[in-house]
C-alpha positions in Angstrom: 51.9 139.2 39.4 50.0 142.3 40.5 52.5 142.9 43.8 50.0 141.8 46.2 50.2 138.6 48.6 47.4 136.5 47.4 47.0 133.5 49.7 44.3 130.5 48.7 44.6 127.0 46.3 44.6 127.3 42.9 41.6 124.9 42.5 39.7 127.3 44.4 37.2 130.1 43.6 37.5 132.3 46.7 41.5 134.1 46.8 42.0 136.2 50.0 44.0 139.2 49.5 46.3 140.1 52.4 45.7 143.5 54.0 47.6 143.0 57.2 47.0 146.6 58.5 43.2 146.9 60.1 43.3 150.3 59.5 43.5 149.8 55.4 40.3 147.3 55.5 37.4 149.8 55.1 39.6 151.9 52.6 40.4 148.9 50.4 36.2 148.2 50.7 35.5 151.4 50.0 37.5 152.1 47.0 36.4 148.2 45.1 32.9 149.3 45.8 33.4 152.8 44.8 33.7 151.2 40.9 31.3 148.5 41.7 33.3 145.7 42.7 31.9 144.1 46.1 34.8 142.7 47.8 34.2 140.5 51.3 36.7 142.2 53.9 37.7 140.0 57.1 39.8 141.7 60.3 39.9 141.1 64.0 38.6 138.7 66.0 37.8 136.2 62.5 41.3 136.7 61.8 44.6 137.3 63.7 44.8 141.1 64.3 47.3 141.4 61.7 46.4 138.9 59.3 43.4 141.2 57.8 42.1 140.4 53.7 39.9 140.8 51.7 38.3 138.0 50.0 37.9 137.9 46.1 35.4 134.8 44.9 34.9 134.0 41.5 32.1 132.4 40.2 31.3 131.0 37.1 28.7 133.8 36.5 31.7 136.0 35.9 32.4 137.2 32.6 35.6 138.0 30.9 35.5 141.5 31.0 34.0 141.4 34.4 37.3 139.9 35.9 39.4 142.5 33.5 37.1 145.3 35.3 37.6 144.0 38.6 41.4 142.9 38.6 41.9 146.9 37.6 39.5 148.0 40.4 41.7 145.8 42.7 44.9 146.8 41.7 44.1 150.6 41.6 42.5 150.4 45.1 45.6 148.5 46.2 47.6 151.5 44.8 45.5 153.8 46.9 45.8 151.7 49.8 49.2 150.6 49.6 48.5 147.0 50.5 50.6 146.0 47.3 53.8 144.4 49.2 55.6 142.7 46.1 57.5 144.5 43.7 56.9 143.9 40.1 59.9 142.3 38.3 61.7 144.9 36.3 60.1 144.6 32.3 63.6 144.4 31.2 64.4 141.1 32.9 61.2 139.6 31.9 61.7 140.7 28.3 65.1 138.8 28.6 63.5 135.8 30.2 60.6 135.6 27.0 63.5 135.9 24.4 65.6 133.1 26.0 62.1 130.9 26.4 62.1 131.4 22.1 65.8 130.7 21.4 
């Protein structure tokens, strides 16, 4: 729901983060660690040239507020980076959808 492709199981702790462009991997990095948030980067030759991520792993260690800090961290370096591929749904539609989900 944040616009970016998140590949990965549900059941699973580790969610990699698409990147696609190798050139975008150290500035994605760099930006997440900037506001303290480590992420674990792959590119070329672990990965396809293209297929680049960066993989987020949750652990149980995790507090609330430390996944509200670093889902913001994410999305603002995925902003700067323009990795987010996904365009939000418009607020009007899913205000429509919510009303008819009371009716």
């Amino acid at each position: 729901k944040m616009e970016f492709e998140v590949l990965g199981d549900n059941d699973s702790p580790v969610m990699p983060i698409m990147l696609y462009n190798p050139a975008k991997i150290p500035a994605f990095s760099r930006e997440c660690l900037r506001e303290n948030v480590a992420v674990v980067v792959v590119g070329f030759p672990a990965t396809p040239l293209l297929l680049a991520r960066a993989r987020i792993c949750i652990s149980a260690s995790h507090s609330r507020e430390d996944l509200i800090k670093a889902l913001k961290v994410i999305s603002k370096a995925g902003d700067l980076t323009g990795i987010k591929y996904f365009p939000a749904a418009p607020k009007k539609q899913e205000e429509e959808k919510d009303r008819i989900k009371l009716d």
